[in-house]
Wavefront OBJ file of the C-alpha trace (Angstrom):
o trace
v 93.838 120.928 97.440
v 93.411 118.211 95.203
v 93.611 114.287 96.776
v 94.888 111.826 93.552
v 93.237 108.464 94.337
v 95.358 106.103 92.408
v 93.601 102.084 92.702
v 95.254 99.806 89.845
v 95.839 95.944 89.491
v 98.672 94.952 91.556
v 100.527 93.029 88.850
v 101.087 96.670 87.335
v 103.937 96.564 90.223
v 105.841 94.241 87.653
v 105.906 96.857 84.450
v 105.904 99.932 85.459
v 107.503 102.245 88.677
v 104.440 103.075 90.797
v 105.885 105.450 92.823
v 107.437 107.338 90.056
v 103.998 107.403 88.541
v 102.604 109.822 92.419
v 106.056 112.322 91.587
v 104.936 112.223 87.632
v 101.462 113.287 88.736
v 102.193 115.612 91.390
v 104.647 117.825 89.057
v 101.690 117.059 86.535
v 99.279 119.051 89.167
v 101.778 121.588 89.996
v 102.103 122.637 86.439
v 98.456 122.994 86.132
v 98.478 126.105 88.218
v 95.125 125.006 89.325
v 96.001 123.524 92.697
v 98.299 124.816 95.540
v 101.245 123.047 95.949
v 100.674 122.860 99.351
v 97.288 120.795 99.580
v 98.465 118.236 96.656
v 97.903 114.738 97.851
v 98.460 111.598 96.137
v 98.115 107.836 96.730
v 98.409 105.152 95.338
v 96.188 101.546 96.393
v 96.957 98.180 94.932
v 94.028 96.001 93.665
v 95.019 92.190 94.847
v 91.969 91.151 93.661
v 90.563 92.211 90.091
v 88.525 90.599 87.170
v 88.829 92.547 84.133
v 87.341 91.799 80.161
v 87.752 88.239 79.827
v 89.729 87.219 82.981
v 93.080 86.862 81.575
v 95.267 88.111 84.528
v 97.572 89.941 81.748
v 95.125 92.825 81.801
v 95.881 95.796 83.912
v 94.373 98.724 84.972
v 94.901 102.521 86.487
v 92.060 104.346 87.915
v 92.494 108.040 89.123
v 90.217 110.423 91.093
v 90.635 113.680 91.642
v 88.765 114.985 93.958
v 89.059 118.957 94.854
v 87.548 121.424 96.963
v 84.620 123.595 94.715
v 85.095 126.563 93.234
v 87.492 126.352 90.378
v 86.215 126.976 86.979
v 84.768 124.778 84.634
v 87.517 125.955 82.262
v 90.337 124.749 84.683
v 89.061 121.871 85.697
v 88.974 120.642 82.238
v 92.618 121.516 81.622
v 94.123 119.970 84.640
v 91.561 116.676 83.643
v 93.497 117.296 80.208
v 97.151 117.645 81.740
v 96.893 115.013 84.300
v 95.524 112.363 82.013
v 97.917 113.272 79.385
v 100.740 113.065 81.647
v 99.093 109.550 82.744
v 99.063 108.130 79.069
v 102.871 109.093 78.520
v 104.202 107.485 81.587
v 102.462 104.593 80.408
v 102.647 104.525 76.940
v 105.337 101.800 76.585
v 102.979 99.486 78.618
v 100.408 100.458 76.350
v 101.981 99.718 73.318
v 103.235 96.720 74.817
v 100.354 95.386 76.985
v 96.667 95.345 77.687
v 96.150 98.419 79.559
v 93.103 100.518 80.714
v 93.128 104.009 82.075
v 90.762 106.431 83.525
v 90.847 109.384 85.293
v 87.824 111.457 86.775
v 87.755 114.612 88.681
v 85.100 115.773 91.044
v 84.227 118.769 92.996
v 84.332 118.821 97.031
v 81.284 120.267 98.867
v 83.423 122.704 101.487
v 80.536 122.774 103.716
v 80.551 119.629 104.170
v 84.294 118.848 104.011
v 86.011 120.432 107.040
v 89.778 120.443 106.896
v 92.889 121.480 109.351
v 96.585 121.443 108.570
v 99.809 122.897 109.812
v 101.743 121.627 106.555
v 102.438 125.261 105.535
v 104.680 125.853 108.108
v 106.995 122.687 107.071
v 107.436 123.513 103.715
v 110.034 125.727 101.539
v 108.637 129.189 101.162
v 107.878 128.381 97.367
v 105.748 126.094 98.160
v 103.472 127.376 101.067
v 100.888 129.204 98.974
l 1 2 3 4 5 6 7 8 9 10 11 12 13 14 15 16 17 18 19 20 21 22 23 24 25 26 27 28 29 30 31 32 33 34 35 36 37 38 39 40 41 42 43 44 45 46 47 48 49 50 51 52 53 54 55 56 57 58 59 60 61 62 63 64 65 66 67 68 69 70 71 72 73 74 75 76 77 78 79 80 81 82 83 84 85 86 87 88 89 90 91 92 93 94 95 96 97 98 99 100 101 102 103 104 105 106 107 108 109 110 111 112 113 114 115 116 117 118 119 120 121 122 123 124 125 126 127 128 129 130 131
């Protein structure tokens, strides 16, 4: 599983499609080979209210973070950081180029003890996408 916390200023809604931005980053995921299919999650939260540099309400932001269960390696984690964030910067690089933009991304590990989980997902799925 990974969960994709998405948070970024609402007037982002304006310049770019925010829910073509969750499908960009779950295929983004997917092609990581790092994460199952299966237990990808993403979602996406509007900021109403946001005060950023100097004020000017032109500024926008897009936070992401990962957050996955432990056990993947150090080396993995730091590719799918890599893929996901570069997948980030070229959906937005017009708005970049364009516009004051700031984007982050962080990933950080689960504790499993401490994160019980339940699902019956698998069984709703296509076969290629149960593992």
């Amino acid at each position: 599983m990974p969960h994709l916390q998405i948070q970024y200023s609402r007037n982002l809604e304006e310049r770019l499609d925010m829910p073509g931005l969750l499908v960009v980053l779950r295929d983004a995921a997917v092609e990581t080979g790092v994460f199952p299919p299966a237990g990808i999650r993403v979602r996406a939260f509007a900021a109403d209210h946001v005060l950023i540099a100097d004020g000017d309400p032109k500024h926008a932001f897009i936070d992401i973070s990962v957050r996955l269960r432990g056990g993947r390696s150090p080396e993995d984690k730091l590719r799918a950081t890599n893929h996901l964030f570069a997948a980030l910067e070229a959906y937005c690089a017009d708005d970049l180029a364009r516009n004051s933009l700031m984007l982050s991304l962080e990933m950080r590990d689960i504790d499993p003890e401490l994160s019980p989980k339940s699902s019956s997902i698998r069984r709703f799925l296509p076969k290629d996408m149960q593992a």
